[in-house]
C-alpha positions, -999 to 999 in steps of 0.1 A, spaced: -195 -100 211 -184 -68 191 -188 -65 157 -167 -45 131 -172 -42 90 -144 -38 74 -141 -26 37 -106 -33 17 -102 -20 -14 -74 -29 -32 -62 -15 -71 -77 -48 -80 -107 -60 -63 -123 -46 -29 -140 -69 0 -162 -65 28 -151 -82 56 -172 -86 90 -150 -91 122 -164 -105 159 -146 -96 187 -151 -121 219 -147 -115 251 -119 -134 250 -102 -121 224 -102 -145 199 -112 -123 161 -130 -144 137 -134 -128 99 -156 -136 72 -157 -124 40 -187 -110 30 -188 -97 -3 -161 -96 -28 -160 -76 -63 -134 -68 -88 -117 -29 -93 -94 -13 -119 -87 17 -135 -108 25 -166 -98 44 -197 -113 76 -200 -101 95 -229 -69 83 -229 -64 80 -189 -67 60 -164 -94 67 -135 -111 49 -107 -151 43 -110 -159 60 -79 -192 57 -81 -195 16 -87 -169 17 -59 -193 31 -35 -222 11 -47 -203 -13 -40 -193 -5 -1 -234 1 -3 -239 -35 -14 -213 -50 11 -234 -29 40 -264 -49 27 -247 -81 30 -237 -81 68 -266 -95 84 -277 -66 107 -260 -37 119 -224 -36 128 -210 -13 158 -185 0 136 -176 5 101 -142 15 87 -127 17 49 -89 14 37 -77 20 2 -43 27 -14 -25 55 -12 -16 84 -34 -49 90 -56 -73 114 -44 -106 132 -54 -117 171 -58 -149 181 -45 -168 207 -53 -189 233 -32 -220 214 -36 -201 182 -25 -196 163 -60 -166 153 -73 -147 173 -101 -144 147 -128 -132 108 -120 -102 106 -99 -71 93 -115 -51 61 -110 -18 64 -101 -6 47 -135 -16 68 -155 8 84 -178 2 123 -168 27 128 -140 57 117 -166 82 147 -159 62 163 -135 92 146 -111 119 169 -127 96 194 -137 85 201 -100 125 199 -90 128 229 -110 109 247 -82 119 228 -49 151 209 -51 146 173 -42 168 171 -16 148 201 0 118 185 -3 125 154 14 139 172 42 105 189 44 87 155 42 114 123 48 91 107 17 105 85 -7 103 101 -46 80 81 -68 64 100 -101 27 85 -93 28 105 -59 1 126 -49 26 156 -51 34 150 -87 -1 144 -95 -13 178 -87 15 193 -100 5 176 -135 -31 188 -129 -20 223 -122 -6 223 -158 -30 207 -177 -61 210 -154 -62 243 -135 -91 251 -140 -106 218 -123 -82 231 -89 -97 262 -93 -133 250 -92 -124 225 -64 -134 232 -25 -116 202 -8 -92 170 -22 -100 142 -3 -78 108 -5 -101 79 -17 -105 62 14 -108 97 26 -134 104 -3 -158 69 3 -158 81 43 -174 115 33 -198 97 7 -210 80 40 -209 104 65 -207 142 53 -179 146 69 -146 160 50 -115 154 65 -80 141 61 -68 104 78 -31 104 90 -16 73 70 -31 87 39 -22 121 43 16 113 50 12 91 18 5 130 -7 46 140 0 29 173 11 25 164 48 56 176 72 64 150 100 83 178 120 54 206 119 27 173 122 8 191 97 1 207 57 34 218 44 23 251 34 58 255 15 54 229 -8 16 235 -11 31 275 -23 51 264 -42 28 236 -63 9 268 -70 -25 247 -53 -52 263 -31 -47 260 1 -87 255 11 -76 218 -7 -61 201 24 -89 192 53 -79 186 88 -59 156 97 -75 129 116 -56 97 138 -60 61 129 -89 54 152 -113 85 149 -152 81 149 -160 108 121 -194 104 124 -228 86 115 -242 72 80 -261 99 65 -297 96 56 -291 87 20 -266 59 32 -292 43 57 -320 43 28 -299 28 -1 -281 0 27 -313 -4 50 -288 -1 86 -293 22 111 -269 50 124 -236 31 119 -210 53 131 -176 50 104 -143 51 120 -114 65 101 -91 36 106 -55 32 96 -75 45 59 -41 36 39 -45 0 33 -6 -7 44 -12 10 75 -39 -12 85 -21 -38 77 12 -31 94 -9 -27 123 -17 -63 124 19 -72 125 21 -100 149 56 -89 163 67 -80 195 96 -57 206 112 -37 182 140 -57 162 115 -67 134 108 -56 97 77 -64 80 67 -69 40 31 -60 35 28 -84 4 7 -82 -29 2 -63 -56 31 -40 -41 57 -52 -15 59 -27 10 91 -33 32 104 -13 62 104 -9 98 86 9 124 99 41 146 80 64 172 98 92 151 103 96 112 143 90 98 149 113 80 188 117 75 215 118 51 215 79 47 176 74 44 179 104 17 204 87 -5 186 57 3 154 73 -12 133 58 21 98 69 31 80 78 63 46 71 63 21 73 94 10 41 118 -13 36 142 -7 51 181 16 79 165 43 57 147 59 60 114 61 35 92 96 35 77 98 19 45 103 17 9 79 5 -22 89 -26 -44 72 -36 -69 59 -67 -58 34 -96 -71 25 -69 -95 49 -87 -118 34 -119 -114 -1 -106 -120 9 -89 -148 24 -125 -163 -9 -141 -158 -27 -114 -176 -6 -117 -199 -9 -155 -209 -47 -148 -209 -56 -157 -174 -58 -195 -177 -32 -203 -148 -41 -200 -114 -18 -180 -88 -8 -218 -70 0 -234 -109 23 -201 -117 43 -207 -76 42 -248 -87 57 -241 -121 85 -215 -104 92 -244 -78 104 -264 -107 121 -245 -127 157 -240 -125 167 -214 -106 188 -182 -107 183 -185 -146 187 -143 -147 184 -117 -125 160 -87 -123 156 -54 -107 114 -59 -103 117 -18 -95 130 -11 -128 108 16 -146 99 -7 -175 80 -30 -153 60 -3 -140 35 -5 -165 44 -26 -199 20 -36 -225 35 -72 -221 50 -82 -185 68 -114 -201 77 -97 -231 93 -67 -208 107 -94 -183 127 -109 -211 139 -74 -226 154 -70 -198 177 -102 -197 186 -93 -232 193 -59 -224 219 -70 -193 234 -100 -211 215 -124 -192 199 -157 -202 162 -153 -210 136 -168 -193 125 -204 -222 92 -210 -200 65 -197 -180 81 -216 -149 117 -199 -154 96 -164 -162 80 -166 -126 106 -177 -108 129 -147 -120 100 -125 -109 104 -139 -76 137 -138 -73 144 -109 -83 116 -94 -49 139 -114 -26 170 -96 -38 148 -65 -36 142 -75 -4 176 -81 11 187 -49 -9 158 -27 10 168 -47 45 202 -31 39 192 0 30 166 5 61 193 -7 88 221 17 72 193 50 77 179 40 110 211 20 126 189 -6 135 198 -42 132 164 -63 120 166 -99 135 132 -108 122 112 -105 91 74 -105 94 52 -109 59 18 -102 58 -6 -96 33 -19 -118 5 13 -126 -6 24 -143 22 5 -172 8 33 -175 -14 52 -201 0 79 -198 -23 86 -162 -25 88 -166 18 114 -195 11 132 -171 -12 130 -142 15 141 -159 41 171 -174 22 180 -144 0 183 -121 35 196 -149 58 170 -136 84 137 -156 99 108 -151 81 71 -153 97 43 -154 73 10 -144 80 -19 -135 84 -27 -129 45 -55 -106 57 -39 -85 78 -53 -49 61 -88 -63 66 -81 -75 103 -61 -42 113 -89 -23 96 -113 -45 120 -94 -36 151 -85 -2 146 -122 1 145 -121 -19 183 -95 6 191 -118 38 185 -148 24 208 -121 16 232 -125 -21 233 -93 -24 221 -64 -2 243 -39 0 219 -13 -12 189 1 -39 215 -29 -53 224 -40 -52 185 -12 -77 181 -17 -90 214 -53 -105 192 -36 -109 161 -11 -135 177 -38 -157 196 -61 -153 167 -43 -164 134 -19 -192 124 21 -180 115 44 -200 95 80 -195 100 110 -200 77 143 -207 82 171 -193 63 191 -224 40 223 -223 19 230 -185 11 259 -192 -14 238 -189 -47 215 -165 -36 251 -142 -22 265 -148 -59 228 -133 -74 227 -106 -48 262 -90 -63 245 -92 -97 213 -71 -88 237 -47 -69 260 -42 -105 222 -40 -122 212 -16 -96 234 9 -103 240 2 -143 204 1 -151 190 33 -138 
């Protein structure tokens, strides 16, 4: 029996899971400690609390009941850390909401056209990138560049805490829009131009590297012996497109929560005309794919609802009260830049139905249910979108991910894009996380056999698609708000 310890940390709340690998394959998972993230204010910004984030990977090490063969950490994307030449970090990293980087998107296209720059890259532009980030910290924060020996990503940044050693993991470095999938490496173009040092970007590591042992420090605070970590697939939608339980190649997958991350998967990035005007992204896999994609805003909206109404609903009571509420009341666009971040989700949800004529939403049932709605016509929308670039028909639509607990929104998938939907496992970051770390001891061969253990070890549900008339009638309506509502 092998066993693997996973950490997860979402925007939200982070877990330590443990994994045991039989001999016959079979993975069981157990959570073993759970705790709660978010960004804090600081001054007027939003950061991350690094350092409760890593006493809490400490305390989850604690927890596991002896030591592990393996340890591994995934995080979101985009955010990163400076460190300095004594190995501390300059200042708390920012989260990706925060409201620095507005126009630094234009501001940065004043120096590299954006059509140049995803040529360079084949990334999808979204302001909160890491790009744009440093690009707002080179004109408001130079100095803190100036003072800073290495940027680290924050799974990135939690592995050095651990280890001592500094260095850059694939699916998070093709997450900055500063890695090049054609020179596999920096883009020192776009690093010239952003006006950054160049001593900033470590070496890039594959999904499946042992980077080295806990340090001394780490063994005393966590009482375990010389773990060694594993950069896995670090970008938390990397690990968890890696526990896809697909096979061949005609599929898509949603990695489903807070965001909905939908796209296909390529040995090679697309990066074309089509995929351009379709703003899609190329992000790195696990065993040297690309993860093809685009962001949507996902259960964010739903979250953001509940928040809202003061947290007495549950996630299941919200899905019950959508199921019967009267559908297609309005339509939304859930990536529509007032959504991104409003002070009031509901209030900005019915804005918006006043702002395109619509019918507003006249309960919290009708609310929800426009919220997922409009992610399935986001959905179809994306499908289309991804098989125009890669010329690629998808046959199959795998969901994975915490929202694909969701029954509804699967139902509404399914039937929005007219294409059979399998949903599951909801913890597919921790588990490809968990067997990306197999993969790097070599008891796991490779991203078929990951999935080979994903398919005997979890249960799937499957959907099939209903009556598309309604949902074809809504889909022309997002399509008109699409393009009027920019």
């Amino acid at each position: 029996m092998s066993r693997f310890l996973a950490f997860d940390l979402g925007a939200s709340s982070g877990r330590t899971i443990l994994g045991e690998l039989g001999d016959d394959d079979r993975l069981g998972v157990s959570e073993v400690h759970r705790f709660p993230n978010g960004a804090v204010d600081i001054g007027g910004h939003l950061h991350w609390d690094a350092p409760r984030l890593l006493g809490e990977i400490h305390e989850g090490m604690r927890r596991c009941g002896g030591d592990p063969d393996v340890i591994g950490i995934d995080t979101w994307g985009v955010d990163y850390a400076l460190i300095d030449a004594k190995g501390r970090t300059v200042g708390a990293p920012y989260a990706y909401r925060d409201r620095r980087t507005e126009g630094a998107v234009d501001s940065f296209a004043g120096k590299m056209p954006l059509d140049r720059l995803y040529e360079r890259t084949g990334i999808q532009v979204l302001p909160f990138d890491t790009l744009f980030q440093l690009h707002a910290a080179a004109r408001d924060e130079p100095g803190s560049l100036r003072s800073a020996r290495s940027l680290l990503m924050m799974a990135d940044l939690f592995n050095y805490q651990l280890t001592g050693v500094a260095a850059s993991e694939f699916t998070l470095a093709t997450t900055t829009h500063i890695y090049n999938p054609r020179l596999r490496g920096w883009d020192d173009d776009i690093i010239s131009t952003l006006g950054v040092p160049r001593r900033l970007f470590q070496e890039i590591v594959e999904p499946g590297t042992i980077l080295g042992e806990l340090t001394p420090e780490a063994r005393s605070s966590t009482g375990l012996r010389k773990v060694p970590v594993a950069a896995v697939a670090c970008h938390d939608t990397g690990s968890a497109v890696a526990a896809v339980p697909a096979e061949g190649t005609d599929f898509a997958y949603i990695s489903s929560g807070t965001w909905s991350l939908m796209g296909m998967e390529s040995r090679e990035p697309v990066i074309n005309t089509v995929s351009a005007r379709n703003n899609v992204t190329n992000e790195g896999g696990v065993g040297h794919t690309y993860r093809v994609l685009k962001n949507i805003a996902g259960l964010w909206l739903v979250q953001e609802c509940r928040r809202a109404w003061g947290g007495g609903y549950g996630y299941d009571e919200l899905t019950a009260l959508a199921e019967a509420a009267k559908p297609h009341v309005a339509v939304i666009d859930p990536d529509w830049h007032g959504f991104l971040n409003p002070p009031s989700m509901p209030d900005a949800i019915a804005d918006y139905c006043k702002k395109t004529r619509q019918n507003t939403p006249c309960n919290h049932g009708e609310t929800i249910r426009i919220a997922l709605e409009g992610l399935a016509l986001a959905y179809r929308h994306t499908l289309h979108q991804l098989e125009e670039a890669s010329g690629k028909r998808v046959e199959r639509i795998h969901i994975v991910g915490g929202g694909a607990r969701n029954g509804l929104l699967n139902r509404f998938a399914t039937d929005a894009t007219g294409r059979r939907v399998y949903a599951g496992p909801a913890e597919a970051t921790a588990i490809g996380n968990l067997l990306v770390q197999a993969m790097a001891t070599g008891r796991v061969r490779d991203l078929n056999h990951i999935r080979s253990i994903v398919r005997g070890s979890t249960e799937i549900a499957e959907y099939e698609p209903g009556e598309a008339g309604a949902w074809d009638e809504a889909y022309e309506k997002f399509r008109e708000l699409k393009e009027t509502m920019i």
